[in-house]
MARDRENVEX-344171 format. One line per 3 residues: number of its first residue (from 1); for each residue x, y, z of C-alpha. Coordinates in nm, 2 decimals. Each point is the difference from the previous one (the first is absolute). Example, Ala and Ser with C-alpha at 12.3 -4.5 7.8 and 13.67 -1.06 7.14 Angstrom:
residues 2
1> 1.23/-0.45/0.78 | 0.14/0.34/-0.07
***
This chain:
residues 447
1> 2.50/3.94/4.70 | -0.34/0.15/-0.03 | -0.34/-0.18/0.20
4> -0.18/-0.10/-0.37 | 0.36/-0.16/-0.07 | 0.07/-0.16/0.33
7> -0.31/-0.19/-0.02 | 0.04/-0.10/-0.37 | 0.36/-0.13/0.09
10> -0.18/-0.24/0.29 | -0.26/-0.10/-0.22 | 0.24/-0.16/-0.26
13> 0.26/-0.15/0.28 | -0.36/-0.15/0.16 | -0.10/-0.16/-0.33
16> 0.34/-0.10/-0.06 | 0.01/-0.19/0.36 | -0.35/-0.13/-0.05
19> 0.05/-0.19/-0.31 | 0.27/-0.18/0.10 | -0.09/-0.09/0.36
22> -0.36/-0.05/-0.02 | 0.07/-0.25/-0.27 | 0.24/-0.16/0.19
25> -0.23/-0.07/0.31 | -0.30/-0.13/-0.22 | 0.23/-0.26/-0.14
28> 0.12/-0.09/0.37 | -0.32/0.01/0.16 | -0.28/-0.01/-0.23
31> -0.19/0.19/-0.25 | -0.28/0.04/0.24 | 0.22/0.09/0.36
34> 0.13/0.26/-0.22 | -0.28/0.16/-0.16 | -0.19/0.05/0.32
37> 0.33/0.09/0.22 | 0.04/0.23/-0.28 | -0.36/0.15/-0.04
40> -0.04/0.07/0.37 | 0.31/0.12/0.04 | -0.07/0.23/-0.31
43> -0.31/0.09/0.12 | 0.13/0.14/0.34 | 0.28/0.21/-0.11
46> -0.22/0.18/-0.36 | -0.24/0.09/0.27 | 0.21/0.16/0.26
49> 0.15/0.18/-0.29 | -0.33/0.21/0.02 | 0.04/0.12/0.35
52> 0.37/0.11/-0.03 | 0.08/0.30/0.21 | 0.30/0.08/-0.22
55> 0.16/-0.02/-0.35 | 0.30/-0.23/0.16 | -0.27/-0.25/0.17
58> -0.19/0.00/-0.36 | 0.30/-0.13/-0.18 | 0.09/-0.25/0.22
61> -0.31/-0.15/-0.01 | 0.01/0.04/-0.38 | 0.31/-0.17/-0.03
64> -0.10/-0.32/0.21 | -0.37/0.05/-0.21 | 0.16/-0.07/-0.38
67> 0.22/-0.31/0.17 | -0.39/-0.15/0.05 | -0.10/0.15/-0.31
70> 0.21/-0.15/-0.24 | 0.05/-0.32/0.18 | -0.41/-0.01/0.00
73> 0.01/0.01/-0.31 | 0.28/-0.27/-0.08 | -0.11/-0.23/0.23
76> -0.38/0.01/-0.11 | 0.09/-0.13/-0.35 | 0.21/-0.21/0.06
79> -0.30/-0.24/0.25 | -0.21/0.12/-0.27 | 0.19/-0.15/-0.32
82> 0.13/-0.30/0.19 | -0.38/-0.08/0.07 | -0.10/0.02/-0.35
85> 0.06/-0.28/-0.23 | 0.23/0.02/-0.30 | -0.24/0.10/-0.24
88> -0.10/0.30/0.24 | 0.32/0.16/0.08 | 0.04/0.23/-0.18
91> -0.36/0.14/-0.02 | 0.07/0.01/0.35 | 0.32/0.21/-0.03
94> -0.20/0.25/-0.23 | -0.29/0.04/0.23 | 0.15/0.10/0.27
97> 0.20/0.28/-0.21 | -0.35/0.10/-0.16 | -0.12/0.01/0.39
100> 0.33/0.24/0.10 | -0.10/0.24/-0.31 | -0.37/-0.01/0.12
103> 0.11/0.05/0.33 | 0.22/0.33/-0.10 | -0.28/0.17/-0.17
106> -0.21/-0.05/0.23 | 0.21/0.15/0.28 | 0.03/0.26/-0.26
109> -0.38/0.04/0.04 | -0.02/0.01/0.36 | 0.26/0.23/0.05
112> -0.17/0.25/-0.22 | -0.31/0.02/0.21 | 0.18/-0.06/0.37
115> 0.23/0.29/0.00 | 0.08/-0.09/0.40 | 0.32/-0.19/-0.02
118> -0.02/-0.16/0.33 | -0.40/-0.11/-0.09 | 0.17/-0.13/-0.33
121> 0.25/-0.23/0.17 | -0.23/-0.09/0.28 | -0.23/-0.16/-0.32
124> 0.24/-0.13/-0.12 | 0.13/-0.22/0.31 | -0.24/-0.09/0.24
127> -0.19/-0.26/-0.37 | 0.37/-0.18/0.05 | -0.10/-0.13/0.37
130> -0.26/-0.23/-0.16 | 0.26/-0.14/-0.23 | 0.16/-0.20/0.32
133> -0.31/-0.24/-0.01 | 0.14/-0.14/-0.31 | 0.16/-0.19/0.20
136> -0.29/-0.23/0.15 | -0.15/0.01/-0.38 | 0.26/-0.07/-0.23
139> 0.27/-0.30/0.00 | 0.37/0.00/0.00 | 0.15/-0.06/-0.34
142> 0.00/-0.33/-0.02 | 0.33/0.00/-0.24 | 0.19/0.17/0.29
145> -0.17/-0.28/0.24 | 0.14/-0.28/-0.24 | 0.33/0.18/-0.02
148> 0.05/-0.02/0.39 | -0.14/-0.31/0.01 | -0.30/0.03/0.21
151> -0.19/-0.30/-0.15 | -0.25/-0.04/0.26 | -0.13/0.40/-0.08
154> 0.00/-0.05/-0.37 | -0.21/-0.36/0.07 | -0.20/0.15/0.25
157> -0.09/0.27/-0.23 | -0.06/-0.21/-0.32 | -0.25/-0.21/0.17
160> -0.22/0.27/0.13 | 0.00/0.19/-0.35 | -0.10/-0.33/-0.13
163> -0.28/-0.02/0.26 | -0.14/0.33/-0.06 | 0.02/-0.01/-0.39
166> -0.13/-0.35/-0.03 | 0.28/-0.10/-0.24 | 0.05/-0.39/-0.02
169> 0.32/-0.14/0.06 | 0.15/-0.29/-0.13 | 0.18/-0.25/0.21
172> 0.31/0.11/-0.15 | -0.01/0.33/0.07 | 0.02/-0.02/0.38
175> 0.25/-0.30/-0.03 | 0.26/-0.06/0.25 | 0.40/0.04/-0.11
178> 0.06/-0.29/0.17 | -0.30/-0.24/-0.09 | -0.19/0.06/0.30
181> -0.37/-0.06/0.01 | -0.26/0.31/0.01 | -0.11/-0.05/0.32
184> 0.44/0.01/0.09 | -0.02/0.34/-0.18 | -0.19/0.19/0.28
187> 0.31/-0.10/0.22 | 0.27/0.03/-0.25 | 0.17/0.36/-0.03
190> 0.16/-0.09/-0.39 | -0.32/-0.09/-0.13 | 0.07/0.08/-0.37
193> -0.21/0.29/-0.14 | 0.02/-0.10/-0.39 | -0.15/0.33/-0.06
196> -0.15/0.31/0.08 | -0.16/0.11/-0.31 | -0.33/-0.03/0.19
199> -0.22/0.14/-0.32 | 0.14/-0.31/-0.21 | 0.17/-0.28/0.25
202> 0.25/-0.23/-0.21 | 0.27/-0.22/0.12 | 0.38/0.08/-0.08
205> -0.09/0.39/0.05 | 0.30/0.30/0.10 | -0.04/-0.13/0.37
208> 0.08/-0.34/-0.05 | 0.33/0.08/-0.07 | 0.04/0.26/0.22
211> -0.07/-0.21/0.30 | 0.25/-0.27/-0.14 | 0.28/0.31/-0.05
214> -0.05/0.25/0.20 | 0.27/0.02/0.28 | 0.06/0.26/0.23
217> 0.19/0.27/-0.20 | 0.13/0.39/0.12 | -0.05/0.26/-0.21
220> 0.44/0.03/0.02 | -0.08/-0.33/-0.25 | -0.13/0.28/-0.28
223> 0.32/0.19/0.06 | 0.23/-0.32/-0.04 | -0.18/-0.12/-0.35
226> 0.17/0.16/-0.31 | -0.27/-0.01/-0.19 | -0.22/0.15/0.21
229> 0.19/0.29/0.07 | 0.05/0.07/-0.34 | -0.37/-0.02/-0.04
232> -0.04/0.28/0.30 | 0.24/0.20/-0.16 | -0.21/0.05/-0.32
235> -0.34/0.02/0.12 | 0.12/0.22/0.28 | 0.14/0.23/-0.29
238> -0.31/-0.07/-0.19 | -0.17/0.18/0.34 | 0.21/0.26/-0.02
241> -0.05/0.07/-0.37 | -0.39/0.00/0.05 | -0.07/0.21/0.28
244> 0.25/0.27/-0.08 | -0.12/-0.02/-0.37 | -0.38/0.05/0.13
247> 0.09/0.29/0.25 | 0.25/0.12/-0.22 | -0.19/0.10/-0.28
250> -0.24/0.20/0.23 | 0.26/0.15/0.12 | 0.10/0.06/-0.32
253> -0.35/0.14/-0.14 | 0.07/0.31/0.13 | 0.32/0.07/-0.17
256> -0.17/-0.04/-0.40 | -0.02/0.29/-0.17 | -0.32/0.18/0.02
259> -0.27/0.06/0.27 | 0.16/-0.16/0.34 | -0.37/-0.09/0.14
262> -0.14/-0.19/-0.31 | 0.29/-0.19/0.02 | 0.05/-0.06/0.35
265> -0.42/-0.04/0.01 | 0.02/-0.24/-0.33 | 0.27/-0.24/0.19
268> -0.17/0.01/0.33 | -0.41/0.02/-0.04 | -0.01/-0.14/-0.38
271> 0.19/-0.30/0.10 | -0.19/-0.06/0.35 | -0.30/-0.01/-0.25
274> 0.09/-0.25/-0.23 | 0.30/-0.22/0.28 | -0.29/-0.22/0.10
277> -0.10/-0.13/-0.37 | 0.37/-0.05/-0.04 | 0.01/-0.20/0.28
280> -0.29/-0.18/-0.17 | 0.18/-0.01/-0.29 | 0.29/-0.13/0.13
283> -0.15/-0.29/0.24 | -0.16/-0.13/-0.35 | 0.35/0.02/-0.21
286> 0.26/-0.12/0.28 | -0.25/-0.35/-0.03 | 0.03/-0.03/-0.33
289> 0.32/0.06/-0.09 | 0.18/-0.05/0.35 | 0.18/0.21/0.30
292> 0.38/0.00/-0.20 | -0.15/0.14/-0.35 | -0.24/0.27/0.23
295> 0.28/0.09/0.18 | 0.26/0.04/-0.29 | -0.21/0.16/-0.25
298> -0.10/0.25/0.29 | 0.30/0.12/0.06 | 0.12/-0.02/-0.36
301> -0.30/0.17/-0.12 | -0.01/0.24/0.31 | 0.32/0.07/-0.13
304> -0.01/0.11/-0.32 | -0.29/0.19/0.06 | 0.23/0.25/0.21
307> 0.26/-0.03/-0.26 | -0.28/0.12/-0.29 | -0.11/0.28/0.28
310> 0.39/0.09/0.02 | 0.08/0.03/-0.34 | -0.33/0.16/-0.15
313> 0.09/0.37/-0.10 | -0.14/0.31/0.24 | -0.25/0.07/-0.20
316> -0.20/-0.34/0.04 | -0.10/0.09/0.36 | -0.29/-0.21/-0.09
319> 0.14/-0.30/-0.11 | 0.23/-0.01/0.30 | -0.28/0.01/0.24
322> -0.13/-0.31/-0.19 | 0.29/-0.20/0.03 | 0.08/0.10/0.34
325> -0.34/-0.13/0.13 | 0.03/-0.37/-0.21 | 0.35/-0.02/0.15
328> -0.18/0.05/0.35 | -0.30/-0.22/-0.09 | 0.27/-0.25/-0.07
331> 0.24/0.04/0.29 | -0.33/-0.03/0.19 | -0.08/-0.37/-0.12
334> 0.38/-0.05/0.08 | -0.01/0.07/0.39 | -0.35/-0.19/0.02
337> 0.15/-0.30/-0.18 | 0.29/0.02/0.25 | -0.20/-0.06/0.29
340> -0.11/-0.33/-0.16 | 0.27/-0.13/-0.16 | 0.28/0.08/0.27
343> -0.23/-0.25/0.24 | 0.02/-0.25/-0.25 | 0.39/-0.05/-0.04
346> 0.09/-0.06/0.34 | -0.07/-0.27/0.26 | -0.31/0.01/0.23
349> 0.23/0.09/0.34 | 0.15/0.28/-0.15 | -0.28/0.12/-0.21
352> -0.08/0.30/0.22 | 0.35/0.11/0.04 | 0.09/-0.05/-0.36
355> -0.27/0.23/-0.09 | 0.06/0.28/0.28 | 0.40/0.02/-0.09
358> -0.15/0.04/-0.38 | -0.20/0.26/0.08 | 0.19/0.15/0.19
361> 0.23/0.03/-0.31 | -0.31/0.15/-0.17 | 0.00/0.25/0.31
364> 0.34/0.07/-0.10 | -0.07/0.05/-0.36 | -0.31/0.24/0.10
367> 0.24/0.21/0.21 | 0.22/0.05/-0.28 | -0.32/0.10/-0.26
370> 0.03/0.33/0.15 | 0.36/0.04/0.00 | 0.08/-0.08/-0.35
373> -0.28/0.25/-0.08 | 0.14/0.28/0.16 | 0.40/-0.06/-0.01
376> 0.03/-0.14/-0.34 | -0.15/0.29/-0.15 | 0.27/0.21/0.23
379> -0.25/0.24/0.12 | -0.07/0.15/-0.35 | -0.36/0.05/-0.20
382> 0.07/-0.05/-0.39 | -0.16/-0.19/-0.20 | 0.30/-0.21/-0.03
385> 0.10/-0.06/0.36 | -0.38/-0.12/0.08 | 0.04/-0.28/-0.30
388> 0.34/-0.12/0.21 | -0.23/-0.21/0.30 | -0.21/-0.21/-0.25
391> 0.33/-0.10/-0.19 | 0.12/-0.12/0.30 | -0.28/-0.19/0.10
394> -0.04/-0.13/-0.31 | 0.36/-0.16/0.01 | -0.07/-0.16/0.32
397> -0.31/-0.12/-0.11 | 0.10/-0.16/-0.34 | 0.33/-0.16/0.18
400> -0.16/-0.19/0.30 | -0.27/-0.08/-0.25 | 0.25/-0.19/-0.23
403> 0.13/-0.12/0.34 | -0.32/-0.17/0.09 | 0.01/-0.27/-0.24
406> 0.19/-0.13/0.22 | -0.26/-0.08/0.28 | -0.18/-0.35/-0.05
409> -0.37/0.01/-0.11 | -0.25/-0.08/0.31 | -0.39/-0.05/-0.19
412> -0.17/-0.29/0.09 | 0.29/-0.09/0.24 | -0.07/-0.09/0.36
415> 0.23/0.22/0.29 | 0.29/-0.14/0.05 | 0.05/-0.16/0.41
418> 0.32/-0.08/-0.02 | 0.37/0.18/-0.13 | 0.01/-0.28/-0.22
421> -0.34/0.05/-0.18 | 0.10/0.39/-0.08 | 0.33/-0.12/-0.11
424> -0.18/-0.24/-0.25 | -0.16/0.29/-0.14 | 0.18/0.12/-0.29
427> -0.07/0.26/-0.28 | -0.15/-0.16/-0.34 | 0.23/0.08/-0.22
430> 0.29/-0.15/0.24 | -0.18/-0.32/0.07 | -0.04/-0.06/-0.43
433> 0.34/0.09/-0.03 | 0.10/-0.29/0.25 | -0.27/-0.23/-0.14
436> 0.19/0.05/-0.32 | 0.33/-0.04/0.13 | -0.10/-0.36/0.16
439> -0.19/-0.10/-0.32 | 0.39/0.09/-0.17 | 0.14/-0.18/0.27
442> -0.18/-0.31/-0.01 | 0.01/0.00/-0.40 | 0.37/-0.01/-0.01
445> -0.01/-0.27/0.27 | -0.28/-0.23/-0.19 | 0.29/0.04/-0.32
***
């Protein structure tokens, strides 16, 4: 094995590792332990990487580098969308993809005029030491606090962002579970929180409910729930579909008939000039119409796209390059949806790790873009061969986007605390079939 491939081999097993593990540490210690553990910790070993005496030492460091990276990353949104309120999730979940696009160009940028590598990774790492004071400026998530059941923080909390917002609070609000007094609050550590919605404070709010339900639950409870699993089966596939279909098709650029740098250049710099509107785009659409329809119609669309760019004849070089950059347009609304959506479907204390093992699957799926690319053409350059990856991407696509009509719709709905608040959750269509079945039911019993 060659250096440039030993280090791309320990870049995707340190992804891999980071996905899973950093996600499962923020969901047993806290969003914020994690992000600044991680940070620093990140910090340290991307700037060492610039004094590395030798090609070995380099991808080390690299290796222990992406398991920071991409548990950064997973652990960041996740604080971030579990601080928003329902109606900002998934604005939330778009931003920070539009900020990861910015970010990528602009590295692009700076890596054009600092030809230096070790100057390059030096600017790039020491910024990251300032992220640790985060930690004195921002709060824990205060869904994860509820989840645990560390009353007294979420209290403690809620009264001093009341103080320094001015906000009046009714009596209610602040009202004991067990009829104490206000003055017995101060001294009470299951003083009832009816709400955290700070910008609009109501009574009967997500947090009511999720103080009077939470329990102490493992993430082995996700594993043990049917439903559940079946749900992390098909967004997991849903993962896999969207990453491999966006990295795929650049992949897959290259093989189109015609010039190999227009299309390579058209999938790669075209796209990176128009992936932010999507985004934009996309935030606006997945509100409207909802994460399921977004997320279906991706894929479905994403789909056919490739199967049009498959089928068109050689001599539409053109045309293929059109529908080879919607399909990628698409796929890219798919893997930012993702992000959003997977959060939403499972419970708050296994939130992180749910959506690490997900994308790890998207990982997976991203590792076997290239593979498909290459093998399935088996090493040959006609015009026919190169059509063979977008048929095949456009049969994954179009099955797990039939397949994710399955998953239950999450707009407007608050995260769910608790294994039996995501197993309430069910898909549209499923719950108006049962409301049918009962109204049958209770017909034939009324005659």
């Amino acid at each position: 094995m060659n250096g440039n491939k030993l280090a791309s081999s320990l870049f995707i097993l340190g992804m891999l590792i980071g996905a899973v593990s950093i996600g499962y540490i923020g969901d047993s210690i806290g969003r914020r332990k994690t992000f600044t553990l991680n940070v620093f910790t990140l910090a340290i070993v991307t700037t060492a990487s610039a004094f590395s005496p030798d090609w070995i030492t380099f991808c080390s460091l690299r290796f222990f580098s992406e398991i920071g990276a991409s548990g950064h990353f997973l652990i960041t949104f996740v604080w971030g969308v579990e601080a928003a309120g329902n109606k900002y999730r998934v604005t939330c979940g778009f931003i920070y993809q539009i900020v990861y696009a910015a970010g990528s160009a602009c590295l692009g940028v700076v890596a054009y005029f600092v030809r230096d590598w070790r100057v390059l990774q030096l600017l790039i790492s020491i910024p990251m030491f300032g992220f640790t004071a985060f930690y004195w400026i921002l709060p824990e998530s205060i869904r994860w606090l509820i989840t645990k059941k560390h009353y007294p923080q979420v209290k403690q909390f809620l009264l001093r962002e009341i103080g320094r917002n001015e906000i009046h609070v009714p009596d209610y609000v602040l009202a004991s579970r067990r009829g104490e007094t206000r003055r017995n609050l101060e001294n009470s550590p299951f003083g009832n929180i009816s709400t955290i919605e700070l910008s609009s404070v109501r009574a009967g709010s997500d947090y009511s409910r999720y103080l009077e339900k939470a329990k102490v639950e493992s993430l082995a409870d996700i594993f043990r729930s049917n439903i559940l699993m079946v749900r992390l089966m098909i967004i997991s596939m849903a993962w896999i579909a969207g990453v491999m279909g966006y990295y795929g098709i650049t992949y897959s650029a290259g093989n189109l008939v015609g010039n190999f740098y227009i299309n390579y250049g058209l999938s790669m710099q075209v796209l990176k000039l128009v992936e932010i509107p999507a985004y934009l785009l996309g935030m606006i659409v997945v509100e409207k119409i909802g994460r399921r329809p977004m997320l279906t119609c991706g894929l479905l669309v994403s789909g056919l796209c490739c199967l049009i760019a498959g089928l068109l004849p050689v001599e539409w070089a053109s045309a293929k390059r059109v529908f080879s950059l919607i399909a990628k347009l698409f796929a890219a609304c798919v893997t930012a949806t993702l992000y959003s959506y997977t959060s939403e479907l499972f419970p708050t204390f296994g939130r992180s790790a749910m959506v690490g093992l997900c994308s790890t699957c998207g990982r997976i799926g991203g590792i076997l873009a290239p593979i498909i690319s290459d093998w399935v053409t088996f090493g040959k350059k006609t015009d026919v061969h190169a059509s063979i990856p977008f048929l095949v991407f456009a049969t994954i696509n179009i099955l797990v986007g039939l397949l994710c009509f399955l998953l239950p719709e999450t707009k407007m709905i608050s995260f769910p605390a608790t294994i039996k608040e995501a197993n309430e959750m069910k898909p549209a269509f499923l719950a108006n079939v049962l409301q049918a079945k009962y109204r049958k039911v209770e017909h034939q019993e009324r005659h």
